[in-house]
C-alpha positions in Angstrom: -56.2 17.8 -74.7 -58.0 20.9 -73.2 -55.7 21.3 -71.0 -52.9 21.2 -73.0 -54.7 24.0 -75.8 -54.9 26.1 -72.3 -51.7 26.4 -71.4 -50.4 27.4 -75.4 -52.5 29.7 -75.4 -51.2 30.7 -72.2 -47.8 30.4 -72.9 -47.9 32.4 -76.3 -50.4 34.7 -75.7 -48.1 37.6 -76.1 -47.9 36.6 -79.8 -51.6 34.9 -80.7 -53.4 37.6 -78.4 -55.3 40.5 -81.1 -54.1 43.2 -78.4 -51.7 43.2 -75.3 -54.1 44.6 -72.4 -51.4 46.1 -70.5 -50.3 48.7 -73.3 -52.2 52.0 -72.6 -51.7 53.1 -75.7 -53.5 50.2 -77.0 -56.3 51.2 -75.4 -59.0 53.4 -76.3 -61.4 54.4 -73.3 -64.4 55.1 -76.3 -64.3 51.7 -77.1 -65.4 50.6 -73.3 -68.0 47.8 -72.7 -68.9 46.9 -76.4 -71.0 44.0 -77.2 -69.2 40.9 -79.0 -68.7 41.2 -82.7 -68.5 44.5 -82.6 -65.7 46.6 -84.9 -64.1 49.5 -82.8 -63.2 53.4 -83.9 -59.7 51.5 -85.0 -61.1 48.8 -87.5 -60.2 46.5 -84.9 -63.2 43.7 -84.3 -63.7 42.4 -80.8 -64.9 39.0 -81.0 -65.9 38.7 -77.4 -66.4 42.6 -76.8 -64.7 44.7 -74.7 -64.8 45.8 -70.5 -64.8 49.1 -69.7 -61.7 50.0 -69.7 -61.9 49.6 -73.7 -59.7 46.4 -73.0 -60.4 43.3 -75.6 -61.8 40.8 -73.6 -60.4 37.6 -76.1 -56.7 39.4 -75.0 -57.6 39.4 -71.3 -58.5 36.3 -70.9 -55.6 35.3 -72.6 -53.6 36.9 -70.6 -54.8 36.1 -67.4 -54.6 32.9 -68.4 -51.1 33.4 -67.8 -51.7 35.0 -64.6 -53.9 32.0 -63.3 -52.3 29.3 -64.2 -48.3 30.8 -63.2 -49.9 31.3 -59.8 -51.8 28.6 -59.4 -48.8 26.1 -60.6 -46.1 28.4 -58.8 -47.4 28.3 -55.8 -48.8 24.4 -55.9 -45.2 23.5 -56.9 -43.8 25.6 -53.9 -46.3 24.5 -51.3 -45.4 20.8 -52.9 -41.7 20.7 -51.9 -42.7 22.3 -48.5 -45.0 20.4 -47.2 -43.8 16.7 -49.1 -40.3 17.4 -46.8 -42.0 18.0 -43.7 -44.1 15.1 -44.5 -41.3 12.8 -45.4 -40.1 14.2 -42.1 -42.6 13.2 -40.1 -42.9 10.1 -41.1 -39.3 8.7 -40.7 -38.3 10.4 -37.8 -41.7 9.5 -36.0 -42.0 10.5 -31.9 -41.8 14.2 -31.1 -41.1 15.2 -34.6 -44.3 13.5 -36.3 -46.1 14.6 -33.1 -45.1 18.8 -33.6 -45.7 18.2 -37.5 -48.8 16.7 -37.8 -50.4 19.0 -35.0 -49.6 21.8 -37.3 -51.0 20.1 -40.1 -54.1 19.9 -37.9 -54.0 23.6 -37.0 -53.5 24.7 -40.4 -56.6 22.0 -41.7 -58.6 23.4 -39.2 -59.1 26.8 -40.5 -60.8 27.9 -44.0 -58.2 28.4 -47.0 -60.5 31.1 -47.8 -60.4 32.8 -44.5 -56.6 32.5 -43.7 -55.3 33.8 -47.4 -57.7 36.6 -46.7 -55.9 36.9 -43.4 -52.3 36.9 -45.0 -53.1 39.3 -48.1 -54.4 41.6 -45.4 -51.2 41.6 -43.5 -49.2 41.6 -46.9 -51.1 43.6 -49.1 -51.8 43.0 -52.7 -49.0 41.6 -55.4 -48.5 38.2 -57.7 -45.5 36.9 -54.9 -48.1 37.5 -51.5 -50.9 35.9 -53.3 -48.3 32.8 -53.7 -47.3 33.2 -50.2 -50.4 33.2 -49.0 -51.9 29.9 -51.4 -48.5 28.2 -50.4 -49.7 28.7 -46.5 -52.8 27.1 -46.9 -51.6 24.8 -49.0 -49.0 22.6 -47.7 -50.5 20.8 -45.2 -52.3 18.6 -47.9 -49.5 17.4 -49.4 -48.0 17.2 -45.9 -50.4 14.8 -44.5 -50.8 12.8 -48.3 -46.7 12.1 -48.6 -46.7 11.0 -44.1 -49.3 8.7 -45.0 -47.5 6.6 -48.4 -44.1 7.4 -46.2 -45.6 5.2 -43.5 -46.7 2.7 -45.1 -43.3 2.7 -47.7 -41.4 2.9 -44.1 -42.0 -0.4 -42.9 -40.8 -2.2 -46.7 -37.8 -4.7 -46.8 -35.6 -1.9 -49.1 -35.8 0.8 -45.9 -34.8 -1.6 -43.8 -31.9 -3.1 -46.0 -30.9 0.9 -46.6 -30.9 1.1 -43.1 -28.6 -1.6 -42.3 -25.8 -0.4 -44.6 -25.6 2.7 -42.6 -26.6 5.0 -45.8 -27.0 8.7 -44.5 -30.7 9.5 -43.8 -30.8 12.4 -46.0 -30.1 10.0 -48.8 -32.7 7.2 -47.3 -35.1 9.6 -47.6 -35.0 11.4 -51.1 -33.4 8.9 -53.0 -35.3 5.5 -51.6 -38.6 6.5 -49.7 -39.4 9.5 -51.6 -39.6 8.3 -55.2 -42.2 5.2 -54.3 -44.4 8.0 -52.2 -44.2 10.3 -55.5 -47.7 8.4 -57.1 -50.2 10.1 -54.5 -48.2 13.4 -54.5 -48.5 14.2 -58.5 -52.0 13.4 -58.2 -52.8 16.0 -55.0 -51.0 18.1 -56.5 -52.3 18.2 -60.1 -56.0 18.8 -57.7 -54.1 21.3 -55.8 -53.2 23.3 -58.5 -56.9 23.6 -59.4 -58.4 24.3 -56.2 -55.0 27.3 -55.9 -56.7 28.8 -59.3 -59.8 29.0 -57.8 -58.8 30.4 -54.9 -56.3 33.0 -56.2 -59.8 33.9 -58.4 -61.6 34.1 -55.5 -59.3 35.9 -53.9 -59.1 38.8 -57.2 -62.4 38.6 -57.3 -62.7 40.2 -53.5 -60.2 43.0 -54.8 -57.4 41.1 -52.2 -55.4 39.4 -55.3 -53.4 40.2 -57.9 -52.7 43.8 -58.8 -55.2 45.9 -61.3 -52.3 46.1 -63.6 -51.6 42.2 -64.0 -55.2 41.1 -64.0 -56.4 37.6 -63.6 -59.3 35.8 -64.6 -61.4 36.5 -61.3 -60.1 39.9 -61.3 -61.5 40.1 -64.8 -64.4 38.3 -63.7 -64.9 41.4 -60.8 -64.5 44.0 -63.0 -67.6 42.9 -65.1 -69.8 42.4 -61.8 -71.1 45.4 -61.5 -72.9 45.6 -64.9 -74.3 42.3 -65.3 -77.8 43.7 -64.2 -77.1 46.3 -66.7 -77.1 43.3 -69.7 -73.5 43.5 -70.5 -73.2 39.9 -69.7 -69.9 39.2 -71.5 -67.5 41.1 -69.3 -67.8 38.6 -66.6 -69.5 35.7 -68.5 -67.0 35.3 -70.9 -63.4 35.0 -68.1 -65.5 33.0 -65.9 -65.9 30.2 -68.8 -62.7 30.2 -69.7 -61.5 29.9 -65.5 -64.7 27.2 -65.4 -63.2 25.2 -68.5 -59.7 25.6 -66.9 -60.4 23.8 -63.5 -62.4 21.6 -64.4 -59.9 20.5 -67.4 -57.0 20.1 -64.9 -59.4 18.2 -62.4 -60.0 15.7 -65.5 -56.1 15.5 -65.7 -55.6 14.5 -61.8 -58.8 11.8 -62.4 -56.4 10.3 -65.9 -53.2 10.5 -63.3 -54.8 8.7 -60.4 -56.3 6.1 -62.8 -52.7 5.9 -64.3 -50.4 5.7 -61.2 -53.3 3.0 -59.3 -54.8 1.0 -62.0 -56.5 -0.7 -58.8 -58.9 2.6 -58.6 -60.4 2.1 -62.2 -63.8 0.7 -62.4 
């Protein structure tokens, strides 16, 4: 149910939000870091006060809601196909090919998501598409190694083997009979994924690596606000960092109904 009021508001924020952040001329520089509550030079009240730029913070973090949550899913969904196909891969083909797959798996576990995105947006440079590049490259060996290990296991049922027999193509074998009975596992990573890719993309904003200035996100909101917290305007980073703490966790409670859902055998 949170979840679900998140992404409206996400979706239609262009037409619930008090004020679009991005409009300059919506903006008014003497209206910068007011406290919540507060009625600006316009009439207009800020309900959860304003950053410095004179931006109203209820309209920010609706709109990088949007921001969030399109890279976050974007990328999760790209990194998803990616690494579920090289899975699937693996798994039925088996020898050399599972061999060369999974020890790229291995390389790509064996470093820090934070440390190679960092590593990639360096290379790349800022932007919404390179912060997706970069998520979907540190991404893909989870689902990778999650859809190998259901393919195995699905592999060795009396269907493959009756596909087999009748001589159906492999491509078909694969995405139409092995695929859909590995599919369980896979919507529940990558309902977690899509979490843990918010929270990175934030950390990532947050370091001044992620999205552009222009299109901020939640932890780029969260950064902008970082530097007066001492000064007790609390709300500029207090306030986006709720709503990206609320957002996780509400999608993590969504992967926990799934996997109770899709293996009843997991529910105490």
């Amino acid at each position: 149910m949170v979840f679900t009021i998140i992404a409206l508001i996400a979706i239609f924020a262009p037409w619930i939000a008090p004020q679009n952040p991005y409009d300059l001329a919506q903006l008014d520089i003497m209206d910068g870091r007011m406290e919540p509550g507060t009625v600006g030079g316009a009439g207009f009240t800020y309900w959860l006060g304003t950053d410095d730029q004179g931006r109203d913070m209820l309209s920010g973090i609706m709109y990088g809601l949007r921001i969030s949550l399109t890279v976050g899913a974007g990328s999760a969904l790209i990194a998803c196909l990616v690494g579920a196909s090289l899975g699937m891969m693996a798994a039925y083909a088996g020898g050399r090919t599972d061999g060369l797959i999974m020890r790229l798996v291995d390389l790509q576990l064996s470093f820090p998501a934070i440390l190679a995105a960092l590593m990639i947006l360096a290379f790349l440079g800022k932007g919404i598409l390179n912060v997706v590049i970069a998520l979907v490259v540190v991404e893909w060996a989870y689902y990778a190694r999650t859809v190998r290990g259901s393919a195995l296991v699905e592999r060795r049922r009396e269907y493959i083997e009756a596909a087999q027999c009748l001589a159906l193509p492999t491509r078909r074998i694969i995405f139409r009979h092995l695929l859909p009975n590995c599919l369980p596992p896979l919507i529940v990573v990558a309902t977690m994924q899509i979490a843990r890719a918010i929270a990175l993309e934030a950390t990532l904003s947050f370091l001044g690596l992620g999205v552009p200035i222009t299109e901020p996100s939640l932890g780029l909101l969260i950064a902008n606000g970082y530097e007066y917290m001492l000064s007790g305007k609390y709300w500029i980073s207090f306030y986006p960092g709720i709503a990206l703490l609320v957002t996780i966790v509400s999608i993590n409670l969504v992967g926990d109904q799934l996997r109770d859902v899709l293996n009843p055998r997991l529910k105490k």
